[in-house]
One Martini backbone bead per residue (centre of mass of N, CA, C, O) as a GRO file, in nm:
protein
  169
    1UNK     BB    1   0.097   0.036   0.022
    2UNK     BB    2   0.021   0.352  -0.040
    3UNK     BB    3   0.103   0.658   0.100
    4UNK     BB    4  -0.048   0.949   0.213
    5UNK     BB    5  -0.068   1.252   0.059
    6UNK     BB    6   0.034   1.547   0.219
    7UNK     BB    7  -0.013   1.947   0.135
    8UNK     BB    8   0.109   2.211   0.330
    9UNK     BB    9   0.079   2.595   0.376
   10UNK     BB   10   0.342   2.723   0.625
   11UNK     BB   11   0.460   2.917   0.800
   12UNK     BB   12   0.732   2.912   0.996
   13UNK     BB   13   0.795   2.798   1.307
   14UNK     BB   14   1.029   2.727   1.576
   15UNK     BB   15   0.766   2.532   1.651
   16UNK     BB   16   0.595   2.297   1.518
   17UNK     BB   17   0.307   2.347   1.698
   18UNK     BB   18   0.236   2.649   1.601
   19UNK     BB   19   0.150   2.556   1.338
   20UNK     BB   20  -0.155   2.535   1.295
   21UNK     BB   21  -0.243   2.318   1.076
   22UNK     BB   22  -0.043   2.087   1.154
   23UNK     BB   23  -0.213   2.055   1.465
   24UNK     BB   24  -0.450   1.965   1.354
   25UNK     BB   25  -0.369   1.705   1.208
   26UNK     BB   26  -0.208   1.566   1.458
   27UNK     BB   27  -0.511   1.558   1.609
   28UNK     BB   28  -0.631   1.387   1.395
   29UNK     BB   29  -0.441   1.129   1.411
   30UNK     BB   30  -0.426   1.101   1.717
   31UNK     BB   31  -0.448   0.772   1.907
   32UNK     BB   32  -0.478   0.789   2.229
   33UNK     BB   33  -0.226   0.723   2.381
   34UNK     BB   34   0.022   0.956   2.407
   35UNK     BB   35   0.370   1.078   2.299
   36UNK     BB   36   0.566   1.370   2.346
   37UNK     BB   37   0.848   1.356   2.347
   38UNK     BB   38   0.920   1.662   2.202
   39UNK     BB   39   0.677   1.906   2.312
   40UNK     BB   40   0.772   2.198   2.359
   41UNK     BB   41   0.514   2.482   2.380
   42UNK     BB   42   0.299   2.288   2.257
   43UNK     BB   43  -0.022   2.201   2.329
   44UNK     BB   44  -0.216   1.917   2.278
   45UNK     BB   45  -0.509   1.789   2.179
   46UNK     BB   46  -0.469   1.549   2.386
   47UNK     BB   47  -0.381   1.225   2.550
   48UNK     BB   48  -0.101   1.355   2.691
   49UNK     BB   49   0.277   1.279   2.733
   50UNK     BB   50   0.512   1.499   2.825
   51UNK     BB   51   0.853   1.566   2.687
   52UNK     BB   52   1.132   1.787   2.835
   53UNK     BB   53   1.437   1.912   2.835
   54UNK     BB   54   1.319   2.176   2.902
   55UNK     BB   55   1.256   2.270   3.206
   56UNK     BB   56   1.049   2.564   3.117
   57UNK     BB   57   0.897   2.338   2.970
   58UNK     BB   58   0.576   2.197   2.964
   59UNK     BB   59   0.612   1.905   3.171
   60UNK     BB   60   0.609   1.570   3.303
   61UNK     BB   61   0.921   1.557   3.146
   62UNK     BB   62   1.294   1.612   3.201
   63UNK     BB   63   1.421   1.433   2.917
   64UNK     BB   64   1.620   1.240   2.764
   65UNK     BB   65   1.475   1.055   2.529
   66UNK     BB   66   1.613   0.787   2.597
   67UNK     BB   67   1.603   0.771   2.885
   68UNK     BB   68   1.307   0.786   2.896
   69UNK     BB   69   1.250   0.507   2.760
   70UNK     BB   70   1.420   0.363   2.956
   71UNK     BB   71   1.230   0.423   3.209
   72UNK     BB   72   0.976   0.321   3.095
   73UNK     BB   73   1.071   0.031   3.064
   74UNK     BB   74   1.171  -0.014   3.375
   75UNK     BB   75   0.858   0.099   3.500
   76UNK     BB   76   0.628  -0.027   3.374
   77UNK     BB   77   0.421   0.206   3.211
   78UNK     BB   78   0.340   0.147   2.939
   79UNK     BB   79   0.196   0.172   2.615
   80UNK     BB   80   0.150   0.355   2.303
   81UNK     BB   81  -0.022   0.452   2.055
   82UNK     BB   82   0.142   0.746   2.041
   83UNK     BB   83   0.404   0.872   1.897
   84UNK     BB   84   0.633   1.190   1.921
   85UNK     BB   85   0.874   1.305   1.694
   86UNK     BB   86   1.036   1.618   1.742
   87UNK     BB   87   1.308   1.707   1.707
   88UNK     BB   88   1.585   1.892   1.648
   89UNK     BB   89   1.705   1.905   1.314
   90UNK     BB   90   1.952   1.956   1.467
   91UNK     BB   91   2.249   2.068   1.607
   92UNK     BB   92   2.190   2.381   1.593
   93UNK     BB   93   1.918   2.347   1.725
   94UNK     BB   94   1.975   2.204   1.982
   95UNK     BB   95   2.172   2.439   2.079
   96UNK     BB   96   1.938   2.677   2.031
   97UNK     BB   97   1.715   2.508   2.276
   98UNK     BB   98   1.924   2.364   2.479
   99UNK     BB   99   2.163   2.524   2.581
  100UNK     BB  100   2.416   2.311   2.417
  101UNK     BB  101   2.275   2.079   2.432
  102UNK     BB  102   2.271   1.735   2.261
  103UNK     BB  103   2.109   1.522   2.188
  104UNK     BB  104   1.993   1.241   2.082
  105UNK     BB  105   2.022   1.015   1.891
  106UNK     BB  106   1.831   0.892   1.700
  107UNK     BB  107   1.880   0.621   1.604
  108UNK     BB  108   1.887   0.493   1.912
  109UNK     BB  109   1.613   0.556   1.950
  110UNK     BB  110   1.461   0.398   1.700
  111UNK     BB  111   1.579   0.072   1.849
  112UNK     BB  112   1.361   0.174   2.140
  113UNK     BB  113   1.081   0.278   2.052
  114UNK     BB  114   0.887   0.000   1.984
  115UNK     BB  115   0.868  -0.062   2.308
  116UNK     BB  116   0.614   0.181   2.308
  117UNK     BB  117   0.456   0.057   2.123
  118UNK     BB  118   0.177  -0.058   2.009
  119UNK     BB  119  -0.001  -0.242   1.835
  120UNK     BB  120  -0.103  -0.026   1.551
  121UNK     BB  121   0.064   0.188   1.651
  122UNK     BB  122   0.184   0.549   1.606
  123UNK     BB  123   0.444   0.696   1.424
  124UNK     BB  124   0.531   1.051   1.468
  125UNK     BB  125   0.746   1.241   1.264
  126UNK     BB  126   0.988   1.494   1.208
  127UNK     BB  127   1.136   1.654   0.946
  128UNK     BB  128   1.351   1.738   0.681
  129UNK     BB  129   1.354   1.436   0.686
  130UNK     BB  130   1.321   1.083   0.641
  131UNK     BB  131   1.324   0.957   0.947
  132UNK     BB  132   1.234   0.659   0.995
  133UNK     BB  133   1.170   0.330   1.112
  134UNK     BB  134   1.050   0.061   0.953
  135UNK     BB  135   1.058  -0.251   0.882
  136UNK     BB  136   1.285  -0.362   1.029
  137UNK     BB  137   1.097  -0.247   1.315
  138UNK     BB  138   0.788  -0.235   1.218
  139UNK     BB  139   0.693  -0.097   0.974
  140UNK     BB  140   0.438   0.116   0.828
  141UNK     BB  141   0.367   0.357   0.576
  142UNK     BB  142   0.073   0.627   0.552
  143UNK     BB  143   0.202   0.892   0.559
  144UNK     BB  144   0.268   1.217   0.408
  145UNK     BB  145   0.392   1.540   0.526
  146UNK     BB  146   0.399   1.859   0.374
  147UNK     BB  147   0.564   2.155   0.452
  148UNK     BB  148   0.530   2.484   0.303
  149UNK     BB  149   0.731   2.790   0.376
  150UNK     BB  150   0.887   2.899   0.181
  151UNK     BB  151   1.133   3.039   0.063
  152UNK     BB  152   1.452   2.943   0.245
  153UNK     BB  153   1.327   2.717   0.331
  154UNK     BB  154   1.283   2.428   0.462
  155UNK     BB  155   1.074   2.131   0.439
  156UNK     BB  156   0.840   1.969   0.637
  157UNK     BB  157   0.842   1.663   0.765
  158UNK     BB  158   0.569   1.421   0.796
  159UNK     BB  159   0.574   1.094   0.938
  160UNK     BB  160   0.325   0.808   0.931
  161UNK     BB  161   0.360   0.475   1.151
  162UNK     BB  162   0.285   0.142   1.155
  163UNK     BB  163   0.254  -0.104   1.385
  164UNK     BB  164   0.321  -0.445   1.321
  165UNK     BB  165   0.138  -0.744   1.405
  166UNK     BB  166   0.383  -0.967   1.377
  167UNK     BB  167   0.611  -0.866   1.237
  168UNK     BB  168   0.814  -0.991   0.984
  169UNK     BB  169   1.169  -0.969   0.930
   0.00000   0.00000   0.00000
């Protein structure tokens, strides 16, 4: 099956959810119980556990996003319909929101990200670029959000991804 693919023009702004467009299509596409591991400053109108390194930012926890997955599954505190993954698009934007330390690195996160999404739940991605889940990790995409921002601006990416209940890797 081929994703489903959506293009919204917005212009760009600091967070992620902060442009209304994107903000309204990510609450109608969330199911269940939410994680925004990189939650940034505006609340999602969902079922929402929010967690972000910047302690300013209004969160239930303030951890580096590996950590978090790792006390999350060490604390069996168990799985999320939907996870959002949203961090700072690059080491630049890392470095000038969190005043200087550079987040988990993606890949690491996204070996251990599958342990907390619950079978058919969905993992939403962000970034400049397509970083998925992937087949081998057991994920099928279903949608591909591009938002134009016009000018000089990349466009951002948002790739959902469905986790396949007993997935044959």
């Amino acid at each position: 099956m081929q994703p489903k693919l959506l293009y919204l023009e917005q212009p760009i702004k600091r967070y992620t959810f902060e442009m209304p467009k994107l903000k309204l299509w990510v609450e109608s596409i969330c199911e269940g119980k939410v994680l925004n591991l990189f939650a940034g400053k505006t609340k999602l109108n969902v079922d929402e556990i929010r967690n972000d390194l910047d302690g300013e930012v209004f969160a239930n926890y303030h951890m580096d996003a590996f950590e978090f997955i790792n006390y999350w599954i060490l604390e069996q505190k168990g799985k999320f319909d939907t996870v959002i993954v949203d961090p700072p698009y690059s080491d630049r934007k890392s470095m000038e929101k969190y005043g200087g330390r550079i987040v988990s690195k993606f890949r690491k996160l996204k070996d251990i990200l599958p342990q907390i999404v619950n079978d058919n739940g969905i993992v939403i991605s962000c970034g400049y670029h397509s970083t998925c889940l992937g087949r081998s990790r057991g994920f099928e995409k279903e949608q591909i959000c591009l938002i134009g921002h016009s000018g000089s601006y990349h466009d951002t990416l948002v790739l959902v991804e469905r986790k396949v209940a007993n997935y044959l890797l």
